[in-house]
C-alpha angles and dihedrals in degrees: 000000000000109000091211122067104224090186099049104144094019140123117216128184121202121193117211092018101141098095138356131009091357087048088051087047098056105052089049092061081041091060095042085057111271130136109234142226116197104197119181146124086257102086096177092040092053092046087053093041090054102035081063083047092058094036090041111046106009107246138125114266141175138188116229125182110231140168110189094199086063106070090194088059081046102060095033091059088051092048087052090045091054099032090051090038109022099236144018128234117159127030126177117198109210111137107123154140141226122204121159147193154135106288095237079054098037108121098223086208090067091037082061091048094052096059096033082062108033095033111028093037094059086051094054092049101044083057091048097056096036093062091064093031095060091044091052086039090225145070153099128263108189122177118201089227120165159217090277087057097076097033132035118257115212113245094008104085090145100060097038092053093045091052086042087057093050102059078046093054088046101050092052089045093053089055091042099051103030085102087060099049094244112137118202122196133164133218125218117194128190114228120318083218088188105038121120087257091054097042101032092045130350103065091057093044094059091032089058083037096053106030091243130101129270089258089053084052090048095052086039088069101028081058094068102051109090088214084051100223124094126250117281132206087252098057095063092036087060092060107037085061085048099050099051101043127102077249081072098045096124096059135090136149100018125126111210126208121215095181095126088250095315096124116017107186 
């Protein structure tokens, strides 16, 4: 636990913050300082998610609803966290999917999905917060990209091509919003190997896949990082504290693995 707040005094929105890795996101700004918005389409999940922010760390916190693939919900969730705070300045951009498939099988109804969500939605949300960003001439837009943004996944085309939109997305941002003195910057984990994701879904689904057992499909992964663990919630958390912190001021457009050198470019 960092001993300085870096956020004190500062108002920080996480999509997708109602469970797992944005959950984990946003008590950790919350414990930097910041005041929290836990935007999701779980209500009751966000509401639980910001009522242990105010008991736990002592800031202040509030629930929005918010679909990111909606832009009005976007906007109007930017609209809440100003009108409840009086400015914005992260936001971290987080909320996603994952669907796979081989691509002959491939509903193109839930590759859609995937980058409606994953894609769009970090669009969406980007707008939402530059609006009020430009106007205050400062702030921070992070997306929660990730590995398979900077190398194709087989059988995931969606996602990848959803996270390799949005480097693309954030790089152009960057570009777009410097005058303004907003800085965008996007995260790319490895693998949460025990996230819910991995341990409520994903292990079965590549046991059954591959013919092996979900510890096969563990050491499989574990396998392919050079420091030989999987990604934890803490890892990204680190630096997203870092990345949007006056400690970051001189970056912007960079999309930053933490895969444990797994992937290296």
């Amino acid at each position: 636990m960092s001993e300085v707040k870096r956020y004190a005094g500062q108002v920080a929105l996480v999509t997708g913050a109602g469970q797992g890795l944005g959950e984990a996101l946003a008590h950790r700004m919350a414990r930097e300082g910041a005041d929290v918005v836990v935007a999701d389409i779980l209500d009751d999940k966000a509401a639980a998610v910001a009522e242990a922010i105010t008991t736990q760390h002592g800031v202040r916190a509030i629930a929005v609803h918010a679909d990111v693939t909606d832009a009005a919900q976007c906007d109007a969730m930017v609209d809440r966290a100003v009108a409840e705070f009086g400015r914005l300045d992260v936001c971290v951009s987080n909320a996603g999917i994952l669907m796979s498939g081989a691509i002959t099988e491939f509903d193109p109804a839930r590759w859609r999905k995937v980058i409606e969500v994953n894609l769009v939605g970090y669009f969406n949300v980007a707008r939402a917060a530059a609006r009020v960003m430009i106007a205050q001439k400062s702030g921070n837009i992070v997306q929660i990209n990730s590995k398979s943004g900077k190398k194709g996944s087989s059988k995931n085309s969606a996602y990848a091509a959803s996270k390799f939109g949005g480097i693309g997305l954030t790089q152009s941002l960057a570009l777009e919003l410097a005058e303004h003195n907003i800085r965008v910057n996007a995260i790319c984990p490895g693998n949460l190997l025990d996230s819910p994701l991995w341990v409520d879904s994903l292990y079965e689904q590549y046991a059954k896949r591959w013919g092996i057992s979900v510890e096969e499909v563990r050491e499989k992964y574990l396998s392919q990082v050079p420091l030989g663990r999987g990604c934890v919630y803490e890892d990204v958390a680190n630096v997203l504290a870092f990345i949007a912190s006056d400690d970051a001021s001189y970056m912007t457009g960079q999309a930053i693995n933490v895969t444990g050198g797994q992937e290296m470019h």
